[in-house]
C-alpha positions in Angstrom: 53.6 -16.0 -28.9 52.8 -12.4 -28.9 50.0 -10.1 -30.6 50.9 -7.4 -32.6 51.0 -4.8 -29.8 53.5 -7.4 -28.0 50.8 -8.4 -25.2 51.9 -12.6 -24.5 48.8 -14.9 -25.5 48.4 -15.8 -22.2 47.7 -12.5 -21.3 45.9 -11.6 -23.9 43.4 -14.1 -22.7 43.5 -13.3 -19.4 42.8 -9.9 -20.1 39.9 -11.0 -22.9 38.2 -13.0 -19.9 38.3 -10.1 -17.4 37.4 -7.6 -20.0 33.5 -8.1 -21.1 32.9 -4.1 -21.7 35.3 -1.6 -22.5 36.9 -0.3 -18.8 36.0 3.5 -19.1 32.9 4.1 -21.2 31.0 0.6 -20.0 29.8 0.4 -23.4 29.4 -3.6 -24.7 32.0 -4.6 -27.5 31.5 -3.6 -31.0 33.4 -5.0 -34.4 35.4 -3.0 -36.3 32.5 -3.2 -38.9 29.3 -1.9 -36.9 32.0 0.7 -36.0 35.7 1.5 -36.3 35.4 4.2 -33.3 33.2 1.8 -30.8 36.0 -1.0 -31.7 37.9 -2.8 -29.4 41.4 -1.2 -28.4 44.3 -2.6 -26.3 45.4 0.3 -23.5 47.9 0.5 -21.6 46.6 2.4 -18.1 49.8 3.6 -17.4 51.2 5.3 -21.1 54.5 3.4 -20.8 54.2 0.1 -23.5 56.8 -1.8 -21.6 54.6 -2.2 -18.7 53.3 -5.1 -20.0 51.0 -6.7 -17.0 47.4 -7.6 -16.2 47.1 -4.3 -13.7 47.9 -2.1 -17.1 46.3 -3.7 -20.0 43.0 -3.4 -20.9 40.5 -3.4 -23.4 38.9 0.1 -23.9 36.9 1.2 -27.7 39.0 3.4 -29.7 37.2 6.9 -28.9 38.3 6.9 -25.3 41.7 5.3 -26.1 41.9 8.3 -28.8 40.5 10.8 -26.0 43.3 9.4 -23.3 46.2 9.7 -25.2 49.1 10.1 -23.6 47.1 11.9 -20.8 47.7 10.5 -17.1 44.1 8.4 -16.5 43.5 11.0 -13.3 43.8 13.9 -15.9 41.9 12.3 -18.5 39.1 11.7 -16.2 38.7 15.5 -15.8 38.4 16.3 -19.7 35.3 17.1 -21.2 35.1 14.0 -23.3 35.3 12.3 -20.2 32.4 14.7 -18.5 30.1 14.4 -21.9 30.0 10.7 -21.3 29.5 10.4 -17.4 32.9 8.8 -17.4 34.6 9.0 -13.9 36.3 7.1 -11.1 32.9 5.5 -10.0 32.0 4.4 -13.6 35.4 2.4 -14.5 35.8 -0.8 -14.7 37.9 -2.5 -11.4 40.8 -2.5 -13.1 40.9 1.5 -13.2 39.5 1.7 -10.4 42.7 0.1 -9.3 44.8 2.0 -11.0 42.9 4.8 -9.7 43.8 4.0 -6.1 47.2 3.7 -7.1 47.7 7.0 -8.1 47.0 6.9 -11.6 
């Protein structure tokens, strides 16, 4: 059975395992109640929500997944919210790192 963004339970845990901080800002997981912003988000690296795989689903809080948009990640990674944070292609997670290296 599926979540509500249509991500397969078994990937949903696979990504949950893989995904201890959130993948662009490093910061540690926070509830919805300490804070709706710092919350966990489901991204999809590449902005297309078919592309339903472990190499484009991630956890990320809700400020950077606001801040990305529909933004390519490469882009994004030049924006000023991503320069006020010290968020760049050495500080992601493996998984953007990837994606990274992939042309993303």
């Amino acid at each position: 059975m599926a979540n509500n963004w249509n991500i397969p339970a078994e990937l949903e845990k696979e990504v949950r395992e893989r995904d201890k901080i959130y993948v662009y800002c490093g910061n540690e997981f926070l509830s919805h109640k300490e804070s709706t912003k710092a919350s966990a988000s489901w991204e999809h690296i590449i902005n297309d929500a078919s592309i339903i795989t472990k190499e484009n689903i991630c956890l990320c809080c809700r400020g950077c997944n606001a801040s990305k948009g529909q933004k390519q990640l490469s882009a994004w990674l030049q924006t000023k919210y991503c320069k006020e944070r010290g968020i760049n292609s050495d500080s992601n997670a493996p998984i953007i790192k990837r994606a990274i290296a992939n042309g993303q």
